[in-house]
Backbone atoms as SQL, in Angstrom:
CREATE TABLE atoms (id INTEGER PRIMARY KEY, chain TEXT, resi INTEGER, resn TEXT, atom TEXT, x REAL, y REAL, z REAL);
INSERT INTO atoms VALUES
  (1, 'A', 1, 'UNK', 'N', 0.841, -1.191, 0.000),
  (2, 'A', 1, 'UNK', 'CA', 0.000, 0.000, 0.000),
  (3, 'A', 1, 'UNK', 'C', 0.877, 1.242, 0.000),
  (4, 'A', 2, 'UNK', 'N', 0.099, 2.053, -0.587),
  (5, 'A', 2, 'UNK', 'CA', 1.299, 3.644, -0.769),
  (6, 'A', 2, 'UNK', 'C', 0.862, 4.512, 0.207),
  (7, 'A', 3, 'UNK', 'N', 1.503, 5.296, 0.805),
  (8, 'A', 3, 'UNK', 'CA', 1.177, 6.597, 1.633),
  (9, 'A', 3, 'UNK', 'C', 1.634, 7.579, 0.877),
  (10, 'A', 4, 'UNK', 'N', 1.102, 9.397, 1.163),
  (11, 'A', 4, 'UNK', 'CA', 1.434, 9.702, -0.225),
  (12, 'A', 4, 'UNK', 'C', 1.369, 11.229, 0.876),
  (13, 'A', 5, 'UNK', 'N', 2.281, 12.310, 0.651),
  (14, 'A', 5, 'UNK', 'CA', 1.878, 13.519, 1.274),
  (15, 'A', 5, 'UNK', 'C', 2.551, 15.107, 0.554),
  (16, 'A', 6, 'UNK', 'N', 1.974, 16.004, 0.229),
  (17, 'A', 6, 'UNK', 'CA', 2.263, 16.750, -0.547),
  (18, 'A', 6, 'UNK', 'C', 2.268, 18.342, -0.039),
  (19, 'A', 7, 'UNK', 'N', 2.988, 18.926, -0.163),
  (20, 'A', 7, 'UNK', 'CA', 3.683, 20.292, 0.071),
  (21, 'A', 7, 'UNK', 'C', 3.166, 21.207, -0.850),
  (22, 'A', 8, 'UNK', 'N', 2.901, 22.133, -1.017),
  (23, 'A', 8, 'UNK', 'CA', 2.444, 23.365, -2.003),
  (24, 'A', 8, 'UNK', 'C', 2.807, 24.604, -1.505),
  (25, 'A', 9, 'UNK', 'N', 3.457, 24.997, -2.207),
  (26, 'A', 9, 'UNK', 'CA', 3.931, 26.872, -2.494),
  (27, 'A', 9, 'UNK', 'C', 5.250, 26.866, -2.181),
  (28, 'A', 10, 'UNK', 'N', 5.849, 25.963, -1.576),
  (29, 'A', 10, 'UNK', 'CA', 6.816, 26.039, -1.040),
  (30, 'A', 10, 'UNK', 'C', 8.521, 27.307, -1.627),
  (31, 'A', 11, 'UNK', 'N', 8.744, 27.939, -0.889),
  (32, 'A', 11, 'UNK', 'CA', 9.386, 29.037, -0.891),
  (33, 'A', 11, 'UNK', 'C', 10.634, 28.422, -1.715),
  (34, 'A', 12, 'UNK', 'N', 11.383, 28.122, -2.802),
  (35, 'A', 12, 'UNK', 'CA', 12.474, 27.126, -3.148),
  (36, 'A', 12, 'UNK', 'C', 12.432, 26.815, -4.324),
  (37, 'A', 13, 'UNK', 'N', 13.665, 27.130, -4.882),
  (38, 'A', 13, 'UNK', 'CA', 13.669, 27.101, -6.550),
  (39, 'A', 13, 'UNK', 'C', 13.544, 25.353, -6.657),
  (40, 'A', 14, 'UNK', 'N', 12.657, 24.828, -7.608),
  (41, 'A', 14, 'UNK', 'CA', 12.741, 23.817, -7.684),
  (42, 'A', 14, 'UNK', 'C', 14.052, 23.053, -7.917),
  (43, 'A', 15, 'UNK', 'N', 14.733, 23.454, -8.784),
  (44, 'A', 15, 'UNK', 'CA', 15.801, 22.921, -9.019),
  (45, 'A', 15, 'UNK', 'C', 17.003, 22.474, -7.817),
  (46, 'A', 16, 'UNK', 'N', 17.166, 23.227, -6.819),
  (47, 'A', 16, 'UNK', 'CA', 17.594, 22.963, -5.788),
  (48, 'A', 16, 'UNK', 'C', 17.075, 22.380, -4.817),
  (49, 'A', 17, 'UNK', 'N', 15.849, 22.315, -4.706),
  (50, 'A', 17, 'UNK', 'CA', 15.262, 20.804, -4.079),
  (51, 'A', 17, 'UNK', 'C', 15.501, 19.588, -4.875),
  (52, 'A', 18, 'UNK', 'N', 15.393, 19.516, -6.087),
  (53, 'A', 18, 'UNK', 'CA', 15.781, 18.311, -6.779),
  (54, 'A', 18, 'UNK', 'C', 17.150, 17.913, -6.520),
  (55, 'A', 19, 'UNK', 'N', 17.916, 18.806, -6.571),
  (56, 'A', 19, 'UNK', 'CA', 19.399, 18.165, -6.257),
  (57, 'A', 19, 'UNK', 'C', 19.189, 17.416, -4.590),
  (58, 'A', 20, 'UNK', 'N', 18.600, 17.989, -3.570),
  (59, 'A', 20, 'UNK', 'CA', 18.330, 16.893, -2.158),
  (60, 'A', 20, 'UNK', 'C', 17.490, 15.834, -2.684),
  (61, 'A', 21, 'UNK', 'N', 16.418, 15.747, -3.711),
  (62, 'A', 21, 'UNK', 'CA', 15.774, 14.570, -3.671),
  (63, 'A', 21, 'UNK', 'C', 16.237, 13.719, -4.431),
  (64, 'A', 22, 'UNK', 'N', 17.055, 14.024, -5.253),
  (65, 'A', 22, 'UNK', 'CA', 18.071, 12.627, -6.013),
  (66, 'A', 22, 'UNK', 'C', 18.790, 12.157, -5.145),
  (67, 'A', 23, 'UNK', 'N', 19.118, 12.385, -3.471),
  (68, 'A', 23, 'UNK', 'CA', 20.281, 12.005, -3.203),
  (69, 'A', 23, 'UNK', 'C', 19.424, 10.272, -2.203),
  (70, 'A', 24, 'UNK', 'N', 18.130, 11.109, -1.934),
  (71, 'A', 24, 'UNK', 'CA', 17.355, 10.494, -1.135),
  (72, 'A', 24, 'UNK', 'C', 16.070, 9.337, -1.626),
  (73, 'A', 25, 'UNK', 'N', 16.072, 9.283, -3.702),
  (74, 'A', 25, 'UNK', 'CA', 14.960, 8.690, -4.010),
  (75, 'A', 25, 'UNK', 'C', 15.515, 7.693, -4.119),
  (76, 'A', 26, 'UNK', 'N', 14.501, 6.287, -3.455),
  (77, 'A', 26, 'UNK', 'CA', 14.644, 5.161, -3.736),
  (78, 'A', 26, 'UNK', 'C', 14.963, 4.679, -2.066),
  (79, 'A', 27, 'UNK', 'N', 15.806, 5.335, -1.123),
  (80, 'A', 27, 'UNK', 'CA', 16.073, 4.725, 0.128),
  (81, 'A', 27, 'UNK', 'C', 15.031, 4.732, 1.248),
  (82, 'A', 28, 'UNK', 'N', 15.335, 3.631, 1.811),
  (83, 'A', 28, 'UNK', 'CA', 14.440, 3.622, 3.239),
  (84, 'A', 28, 'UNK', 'C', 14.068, 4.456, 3.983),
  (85, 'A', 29, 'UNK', 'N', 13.398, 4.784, 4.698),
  (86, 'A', 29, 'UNK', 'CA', 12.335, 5.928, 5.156),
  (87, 'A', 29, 'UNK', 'C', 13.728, 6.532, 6.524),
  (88, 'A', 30, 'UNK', 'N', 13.990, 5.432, 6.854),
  (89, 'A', 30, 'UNK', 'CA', 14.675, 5.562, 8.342),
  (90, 'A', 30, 'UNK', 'C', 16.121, 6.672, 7.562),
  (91, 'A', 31, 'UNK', 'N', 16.856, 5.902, 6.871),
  (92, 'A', 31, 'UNK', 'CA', 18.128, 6.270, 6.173),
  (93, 'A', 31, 'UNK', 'C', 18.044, 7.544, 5.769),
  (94, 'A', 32, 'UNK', 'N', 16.767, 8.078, 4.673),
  (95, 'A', 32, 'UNK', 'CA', 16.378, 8.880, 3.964),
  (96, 'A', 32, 'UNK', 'C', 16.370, 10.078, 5.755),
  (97, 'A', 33, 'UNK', 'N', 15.481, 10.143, 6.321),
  (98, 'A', 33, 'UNK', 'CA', 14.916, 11.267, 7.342),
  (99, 'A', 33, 'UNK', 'C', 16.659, 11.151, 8.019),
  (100, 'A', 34, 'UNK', 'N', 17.488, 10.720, 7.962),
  (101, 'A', 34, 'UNK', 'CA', 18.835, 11.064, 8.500),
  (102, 'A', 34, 'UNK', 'C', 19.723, 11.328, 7.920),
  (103, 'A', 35, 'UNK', 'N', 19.884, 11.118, 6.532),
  (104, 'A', 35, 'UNK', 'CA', 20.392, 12.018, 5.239),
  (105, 'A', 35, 'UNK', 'C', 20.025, 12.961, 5.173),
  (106, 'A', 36, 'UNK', 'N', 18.656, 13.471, 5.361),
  (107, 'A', 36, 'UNK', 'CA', 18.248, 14.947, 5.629),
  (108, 'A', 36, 'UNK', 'C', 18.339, 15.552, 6.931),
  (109, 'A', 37, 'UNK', 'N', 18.277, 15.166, 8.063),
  (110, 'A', 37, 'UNK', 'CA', 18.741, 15.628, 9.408),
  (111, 'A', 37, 'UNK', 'C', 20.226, 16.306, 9.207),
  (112, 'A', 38, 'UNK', 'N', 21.372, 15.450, 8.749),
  (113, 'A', 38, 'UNK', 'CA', 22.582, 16.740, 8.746),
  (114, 'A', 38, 'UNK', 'C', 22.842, 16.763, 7.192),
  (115, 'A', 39, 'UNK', 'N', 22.369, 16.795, 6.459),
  (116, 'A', 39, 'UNK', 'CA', 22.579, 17.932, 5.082),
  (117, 'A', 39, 'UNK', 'C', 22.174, 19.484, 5.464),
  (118, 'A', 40, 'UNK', 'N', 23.462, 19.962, 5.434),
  (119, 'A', 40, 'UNK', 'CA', 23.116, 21.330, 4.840),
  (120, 'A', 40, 'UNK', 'C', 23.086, 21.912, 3.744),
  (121, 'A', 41, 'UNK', 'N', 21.615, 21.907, 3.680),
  (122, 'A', 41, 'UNK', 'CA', 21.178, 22.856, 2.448),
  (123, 'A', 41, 'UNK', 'C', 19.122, 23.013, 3.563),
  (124, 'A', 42, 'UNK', 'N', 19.083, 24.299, 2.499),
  (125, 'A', 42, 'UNK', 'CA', 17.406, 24.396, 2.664),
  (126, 'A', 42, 'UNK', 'C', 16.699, 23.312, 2.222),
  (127, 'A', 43, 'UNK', 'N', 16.449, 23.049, 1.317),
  (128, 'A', 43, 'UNK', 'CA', 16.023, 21.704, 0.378),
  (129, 'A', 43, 'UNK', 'C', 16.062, 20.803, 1.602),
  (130, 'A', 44, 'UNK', 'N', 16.780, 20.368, 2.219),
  (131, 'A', 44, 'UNK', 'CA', 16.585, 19.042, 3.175),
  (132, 'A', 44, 'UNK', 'C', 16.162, 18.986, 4.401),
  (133, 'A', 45, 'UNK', 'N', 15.858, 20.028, 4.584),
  (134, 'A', 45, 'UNK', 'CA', 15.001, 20.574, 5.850),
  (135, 'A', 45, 'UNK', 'C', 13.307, 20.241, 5.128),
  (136, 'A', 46, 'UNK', 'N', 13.205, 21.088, 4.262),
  (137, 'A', 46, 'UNK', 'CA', 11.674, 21.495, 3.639),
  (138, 'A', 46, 'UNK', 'C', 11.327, 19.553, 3.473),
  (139, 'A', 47, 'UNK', 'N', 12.066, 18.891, 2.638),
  (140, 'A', 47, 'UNK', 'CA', 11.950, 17.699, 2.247),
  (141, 'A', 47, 'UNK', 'C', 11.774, 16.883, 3.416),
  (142, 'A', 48, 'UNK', 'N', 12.677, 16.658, 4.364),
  (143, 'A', 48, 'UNK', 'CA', 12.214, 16.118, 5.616),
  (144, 'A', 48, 'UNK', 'C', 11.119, 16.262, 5.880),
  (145, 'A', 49, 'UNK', 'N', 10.285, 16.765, 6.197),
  (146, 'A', 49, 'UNK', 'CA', 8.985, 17.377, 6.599),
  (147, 'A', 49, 'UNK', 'C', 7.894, 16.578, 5.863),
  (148, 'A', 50, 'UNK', 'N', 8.377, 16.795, 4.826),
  (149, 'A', 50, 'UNK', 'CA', 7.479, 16.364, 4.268),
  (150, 'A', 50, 'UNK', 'C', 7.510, 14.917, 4.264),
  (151, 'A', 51, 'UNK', 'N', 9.045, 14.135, 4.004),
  (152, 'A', 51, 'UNK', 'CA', 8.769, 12.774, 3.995),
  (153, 'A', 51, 'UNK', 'C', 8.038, 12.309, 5.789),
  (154, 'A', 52, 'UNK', 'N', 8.322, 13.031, 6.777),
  (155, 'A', 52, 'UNK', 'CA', 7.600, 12.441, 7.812),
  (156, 'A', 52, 'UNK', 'C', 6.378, 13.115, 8.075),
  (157, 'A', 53, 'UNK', 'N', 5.961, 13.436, 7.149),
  (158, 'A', 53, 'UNK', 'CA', 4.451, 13.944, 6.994),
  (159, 'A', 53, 'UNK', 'C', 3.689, 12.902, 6.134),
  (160, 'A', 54, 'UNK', 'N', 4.475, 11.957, 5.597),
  (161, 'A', 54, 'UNK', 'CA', 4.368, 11.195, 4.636),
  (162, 'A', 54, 'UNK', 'C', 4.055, 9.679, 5.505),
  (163, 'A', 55, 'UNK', 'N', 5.115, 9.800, 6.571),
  (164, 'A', 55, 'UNK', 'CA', 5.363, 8.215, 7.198),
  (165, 'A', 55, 'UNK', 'C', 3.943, 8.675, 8.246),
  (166, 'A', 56, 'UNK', 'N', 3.319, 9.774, 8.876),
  (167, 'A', 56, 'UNK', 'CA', 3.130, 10.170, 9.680),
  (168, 'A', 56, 'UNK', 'C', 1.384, 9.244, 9.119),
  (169, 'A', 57, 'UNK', 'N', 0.996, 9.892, 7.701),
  (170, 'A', 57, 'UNK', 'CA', 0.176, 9.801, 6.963),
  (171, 'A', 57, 'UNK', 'C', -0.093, 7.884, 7.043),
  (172, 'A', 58, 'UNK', 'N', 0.964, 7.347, 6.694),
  (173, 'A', 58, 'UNK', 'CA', 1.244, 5.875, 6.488),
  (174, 'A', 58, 'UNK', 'C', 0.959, 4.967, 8.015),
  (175, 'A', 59, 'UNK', 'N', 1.419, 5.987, 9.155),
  (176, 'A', 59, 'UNK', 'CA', 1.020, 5.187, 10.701),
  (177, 'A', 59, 'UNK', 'C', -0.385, 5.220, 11.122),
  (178, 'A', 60, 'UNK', 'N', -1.611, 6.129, 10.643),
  (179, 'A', 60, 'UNK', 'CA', -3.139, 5.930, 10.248),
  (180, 'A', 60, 'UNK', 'C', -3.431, 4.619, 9.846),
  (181, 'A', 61, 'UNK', 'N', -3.129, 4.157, 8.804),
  (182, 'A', 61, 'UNK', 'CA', -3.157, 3.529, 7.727),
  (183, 'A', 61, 'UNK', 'C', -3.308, 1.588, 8.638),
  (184, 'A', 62, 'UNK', 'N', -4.095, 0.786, 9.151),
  (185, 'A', 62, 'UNK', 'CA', -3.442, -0.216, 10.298),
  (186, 'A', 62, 'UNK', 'C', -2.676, -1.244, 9.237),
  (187, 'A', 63, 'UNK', 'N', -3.024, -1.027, 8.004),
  (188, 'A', 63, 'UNK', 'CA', -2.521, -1.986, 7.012),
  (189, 'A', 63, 'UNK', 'C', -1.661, -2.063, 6.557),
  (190, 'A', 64, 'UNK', 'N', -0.300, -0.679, 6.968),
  (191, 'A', 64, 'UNK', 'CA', 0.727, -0.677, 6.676),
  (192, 'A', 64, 'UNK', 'C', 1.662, -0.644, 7.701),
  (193, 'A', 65, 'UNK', 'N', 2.989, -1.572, 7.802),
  (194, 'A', 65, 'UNK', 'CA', 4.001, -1.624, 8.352),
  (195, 'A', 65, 'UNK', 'C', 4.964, -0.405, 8.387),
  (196, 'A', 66, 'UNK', 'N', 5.268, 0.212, 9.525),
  (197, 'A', 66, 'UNK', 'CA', 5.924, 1.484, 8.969),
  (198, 'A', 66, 'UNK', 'C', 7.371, 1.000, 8.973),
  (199, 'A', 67, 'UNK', 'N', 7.805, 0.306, 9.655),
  (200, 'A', 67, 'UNK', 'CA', 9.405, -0.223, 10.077),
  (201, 'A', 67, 'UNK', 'C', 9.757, -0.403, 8.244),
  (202, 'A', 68, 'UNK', 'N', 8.695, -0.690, 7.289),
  (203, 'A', 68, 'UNK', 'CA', 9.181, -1.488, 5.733),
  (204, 'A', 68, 'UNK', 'C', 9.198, -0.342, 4.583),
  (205, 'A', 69, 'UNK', 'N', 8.873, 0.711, 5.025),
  (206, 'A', 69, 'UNK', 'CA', 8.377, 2.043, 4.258),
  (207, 'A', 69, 'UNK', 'C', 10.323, 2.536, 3.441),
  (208, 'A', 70, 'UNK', 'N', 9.831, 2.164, 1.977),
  (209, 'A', 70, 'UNK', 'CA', 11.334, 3.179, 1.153),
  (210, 'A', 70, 'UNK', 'C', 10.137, 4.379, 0.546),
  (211, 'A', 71, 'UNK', 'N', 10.841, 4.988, 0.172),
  (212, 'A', 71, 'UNK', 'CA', 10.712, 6.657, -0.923),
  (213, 'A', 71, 'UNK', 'C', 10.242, 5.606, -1.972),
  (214, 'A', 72, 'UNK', 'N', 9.222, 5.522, -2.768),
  (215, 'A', 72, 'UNK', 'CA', 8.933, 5.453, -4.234),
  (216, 'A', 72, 'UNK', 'C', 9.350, 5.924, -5.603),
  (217, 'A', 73, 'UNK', 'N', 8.353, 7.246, -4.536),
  (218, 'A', 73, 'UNK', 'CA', 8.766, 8.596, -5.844),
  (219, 'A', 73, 'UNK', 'C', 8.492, 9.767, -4.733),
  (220, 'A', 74, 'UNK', 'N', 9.622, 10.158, -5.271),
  (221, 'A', 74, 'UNK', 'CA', 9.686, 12.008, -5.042),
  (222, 'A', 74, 'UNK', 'C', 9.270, 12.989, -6.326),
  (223, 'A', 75, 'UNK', 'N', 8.601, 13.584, -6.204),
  (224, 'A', 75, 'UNK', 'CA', 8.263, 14.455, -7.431),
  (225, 'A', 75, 'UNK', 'C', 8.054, 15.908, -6.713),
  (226, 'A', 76, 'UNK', 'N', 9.280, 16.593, -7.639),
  (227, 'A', 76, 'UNK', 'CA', 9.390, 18.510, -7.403),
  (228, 'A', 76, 'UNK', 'C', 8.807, 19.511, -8.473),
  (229, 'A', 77, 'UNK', 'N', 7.806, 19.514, -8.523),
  (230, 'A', 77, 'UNK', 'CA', 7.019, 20.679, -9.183),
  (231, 'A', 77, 'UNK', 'C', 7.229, 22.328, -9.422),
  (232, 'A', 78, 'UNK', 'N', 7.411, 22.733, -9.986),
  (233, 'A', 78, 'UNK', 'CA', 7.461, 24.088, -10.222),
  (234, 'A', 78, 'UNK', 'C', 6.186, 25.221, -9.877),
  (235, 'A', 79, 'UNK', 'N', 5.929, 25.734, -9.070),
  (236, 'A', 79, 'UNK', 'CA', 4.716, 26.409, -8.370),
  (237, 'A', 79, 'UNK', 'C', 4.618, 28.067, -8.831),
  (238, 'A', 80, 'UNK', 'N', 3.861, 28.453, -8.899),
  (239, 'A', 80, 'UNK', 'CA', 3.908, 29.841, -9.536),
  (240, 'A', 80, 'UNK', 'C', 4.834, 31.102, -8.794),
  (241, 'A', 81, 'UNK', 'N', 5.444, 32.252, -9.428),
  (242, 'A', 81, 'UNK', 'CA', 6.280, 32.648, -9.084),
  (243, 'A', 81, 'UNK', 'C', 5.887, 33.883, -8.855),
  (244, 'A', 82, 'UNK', 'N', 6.679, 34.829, -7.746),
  (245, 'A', 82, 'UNK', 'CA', 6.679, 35.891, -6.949),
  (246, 'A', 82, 'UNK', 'C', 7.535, 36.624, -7.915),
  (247, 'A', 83, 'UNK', 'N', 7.134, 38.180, -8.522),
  (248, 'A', 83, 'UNK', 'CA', 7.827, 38.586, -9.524),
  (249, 'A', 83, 'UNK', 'C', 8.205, 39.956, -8.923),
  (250, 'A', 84, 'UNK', 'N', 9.408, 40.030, -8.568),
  (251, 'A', 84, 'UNK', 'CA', 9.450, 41.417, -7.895),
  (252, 'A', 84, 'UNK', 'C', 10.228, 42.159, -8.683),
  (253, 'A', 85, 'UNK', 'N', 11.036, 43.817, -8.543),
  (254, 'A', 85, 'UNK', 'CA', 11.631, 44.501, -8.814),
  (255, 'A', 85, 'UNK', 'C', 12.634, 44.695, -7.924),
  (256, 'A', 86, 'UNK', 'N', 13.627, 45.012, -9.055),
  (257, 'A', 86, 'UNK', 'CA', 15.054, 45.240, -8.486),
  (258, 'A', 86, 'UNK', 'C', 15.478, 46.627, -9.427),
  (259, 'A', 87, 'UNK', 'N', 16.242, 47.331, -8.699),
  (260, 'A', 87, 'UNK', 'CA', 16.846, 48.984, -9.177),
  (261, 'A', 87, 'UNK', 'C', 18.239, 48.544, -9.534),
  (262, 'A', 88, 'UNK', 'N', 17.866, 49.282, -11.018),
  (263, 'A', 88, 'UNK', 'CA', 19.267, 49.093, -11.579),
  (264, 'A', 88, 'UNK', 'C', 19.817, 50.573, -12.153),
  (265, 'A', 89, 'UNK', 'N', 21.061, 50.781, -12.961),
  (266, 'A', 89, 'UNK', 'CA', 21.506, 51.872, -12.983),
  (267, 'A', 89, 'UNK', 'C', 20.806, 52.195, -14.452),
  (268, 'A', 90, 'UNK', 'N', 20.863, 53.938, -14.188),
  (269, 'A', 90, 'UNK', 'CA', 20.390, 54.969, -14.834),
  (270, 'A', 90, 'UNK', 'C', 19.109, 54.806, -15.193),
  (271, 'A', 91, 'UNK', 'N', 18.234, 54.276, -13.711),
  (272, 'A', 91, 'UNK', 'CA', 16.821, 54.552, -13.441),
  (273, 'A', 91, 'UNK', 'C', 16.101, 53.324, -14.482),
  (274, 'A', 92, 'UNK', 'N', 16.979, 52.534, -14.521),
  (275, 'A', 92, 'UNK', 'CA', 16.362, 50.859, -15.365),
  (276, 'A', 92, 'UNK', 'C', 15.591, 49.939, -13.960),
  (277, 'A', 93, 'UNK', 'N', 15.053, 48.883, -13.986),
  (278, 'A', 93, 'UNK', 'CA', 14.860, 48.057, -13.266),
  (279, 'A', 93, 'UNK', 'C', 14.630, 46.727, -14.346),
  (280, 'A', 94, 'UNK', 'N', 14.795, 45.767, -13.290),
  (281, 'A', 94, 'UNK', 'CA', 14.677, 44.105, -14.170),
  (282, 'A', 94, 'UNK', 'C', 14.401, 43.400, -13.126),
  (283, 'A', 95, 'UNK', 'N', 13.592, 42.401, -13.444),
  (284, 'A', 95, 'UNK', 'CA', 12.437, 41.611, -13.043),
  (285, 'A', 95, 'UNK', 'C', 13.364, 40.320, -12.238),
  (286, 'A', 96, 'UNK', 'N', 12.886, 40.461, -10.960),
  (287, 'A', 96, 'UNK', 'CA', 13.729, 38.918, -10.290),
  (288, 'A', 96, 'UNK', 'C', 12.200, 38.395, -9.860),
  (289, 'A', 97, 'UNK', 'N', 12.856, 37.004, -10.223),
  (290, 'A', 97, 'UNK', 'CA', 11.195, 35.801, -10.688),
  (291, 'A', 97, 'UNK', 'C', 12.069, 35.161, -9.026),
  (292, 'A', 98, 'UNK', 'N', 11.126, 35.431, -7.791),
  (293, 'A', 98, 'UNK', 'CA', 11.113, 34.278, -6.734),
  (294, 'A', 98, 'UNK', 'C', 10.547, 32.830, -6.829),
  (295, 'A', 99, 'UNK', 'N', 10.820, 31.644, -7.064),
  (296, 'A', 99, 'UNK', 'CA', 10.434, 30.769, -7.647),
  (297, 'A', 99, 'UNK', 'C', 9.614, 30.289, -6.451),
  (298, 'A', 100, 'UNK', 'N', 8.161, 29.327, -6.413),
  (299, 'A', 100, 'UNK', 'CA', 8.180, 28.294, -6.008),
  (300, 'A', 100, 'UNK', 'C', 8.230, 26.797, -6.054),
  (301, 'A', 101, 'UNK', 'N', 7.980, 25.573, -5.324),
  (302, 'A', 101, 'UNK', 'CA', 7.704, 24.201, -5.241),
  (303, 'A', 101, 'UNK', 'C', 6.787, 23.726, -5.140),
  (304, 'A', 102, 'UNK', 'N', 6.372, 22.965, -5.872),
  (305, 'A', 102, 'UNK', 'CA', 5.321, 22.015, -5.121),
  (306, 'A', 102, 'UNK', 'C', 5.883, 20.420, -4.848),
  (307, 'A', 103, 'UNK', 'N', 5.909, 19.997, -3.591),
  (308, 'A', 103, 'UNK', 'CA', 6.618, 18.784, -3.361),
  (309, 'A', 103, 'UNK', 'C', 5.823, 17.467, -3.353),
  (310, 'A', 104, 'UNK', 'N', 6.105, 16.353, -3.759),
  (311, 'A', 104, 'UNK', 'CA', 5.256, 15.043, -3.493),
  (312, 'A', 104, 'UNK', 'C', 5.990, 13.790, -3.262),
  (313, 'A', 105, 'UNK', 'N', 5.884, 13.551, -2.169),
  (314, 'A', 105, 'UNK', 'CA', 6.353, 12.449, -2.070),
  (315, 'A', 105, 'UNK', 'C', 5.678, 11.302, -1.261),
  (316, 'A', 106, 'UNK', 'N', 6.049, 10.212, -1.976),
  (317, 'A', 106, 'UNK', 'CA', 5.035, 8.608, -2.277),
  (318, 'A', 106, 'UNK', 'C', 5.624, 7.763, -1.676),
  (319, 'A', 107, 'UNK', 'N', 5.382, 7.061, -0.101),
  (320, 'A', 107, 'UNK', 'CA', 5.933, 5.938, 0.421),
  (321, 'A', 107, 'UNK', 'C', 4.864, 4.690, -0.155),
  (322, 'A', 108, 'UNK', 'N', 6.264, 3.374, 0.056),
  (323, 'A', 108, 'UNK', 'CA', 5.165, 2.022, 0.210),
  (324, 'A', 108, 'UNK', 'C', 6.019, 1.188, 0.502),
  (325, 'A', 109, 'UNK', 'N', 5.300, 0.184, 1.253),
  (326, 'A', 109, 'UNK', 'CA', 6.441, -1.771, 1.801),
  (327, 'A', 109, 'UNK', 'C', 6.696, -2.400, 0.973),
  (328, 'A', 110, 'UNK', 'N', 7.998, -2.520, 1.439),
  (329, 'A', 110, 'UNK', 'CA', 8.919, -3.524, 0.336),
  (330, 'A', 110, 'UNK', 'C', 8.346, -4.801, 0.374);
C-alpha cells in the first residue's frame, strides 16, 4: 500500500530541491529522514517534513508496516512565481522571478 503527502507553495527554486531529492529517491524511510537531518542545504530541511508527513500519513493507515516504508517517488514541481523589482543603474529596473515548489512524495512496503 502507498502513503502519499504533498507540500504546495513552497518558498524554493525547484531545481535545488531536486538536487536533495536525487540524493534520497529510492532509500528507506529511516536512512532517507537522517540524510536529511545533517545535510546542509534548505532543500533538506523542507523535504524532511514532508517525507515524515508522509510516514506520519502511512502510521493511520493499520494496514501498513511502517518499520518497511522506502521513498517510491519524489516528485518537485514548479509552483507559480513571486515577480518582484530590483533597481538598476540609470533609473532601469529588471524583473527577479522568486520561484516556487510544489513537493510530493510517495511511500510504500517492500
Amino acid at each position: 500500500m502507498e502513503a502519499k503527502s504533498l507540500a504546495r507553495y513552497i518558498r524554493i527554486c525547484p531545481r535545488k530541491a531536486r538536487l536533495v531529492a536525487d540524493l534520497v529517491r529510492g532509500k528507506e524511510v529511516g536512512d532517507a529522514i537522517n540524510t536529511l537531518r545533517f545535510m546542509p542545504k534548505k532543500g533538506a530541511h523542507l523535504l524532511r517534513k514532508v517525507v515524515e508527513s508522509a510516514v506520519a500519513n502511512a502510521s493511520q493507515n493499520e494496514a501498513i508496516d511502517v518499520d518497511t516504508l522506502y521513498i517510491k517517488k519524489i516528485v518537485i514541481d514548479g509552483g507559480p512565481m513571486l515577480k518582484r523589482i530590483r533597481a538598476r543603474s540609470m533609473g532601469r529596473a529588471t524583473r527577479v522571478l522568486k520561484r516556487t515548489a510544489h513537493i510530493t512524495v510517495v511511500l510504500e512496503e517492500q
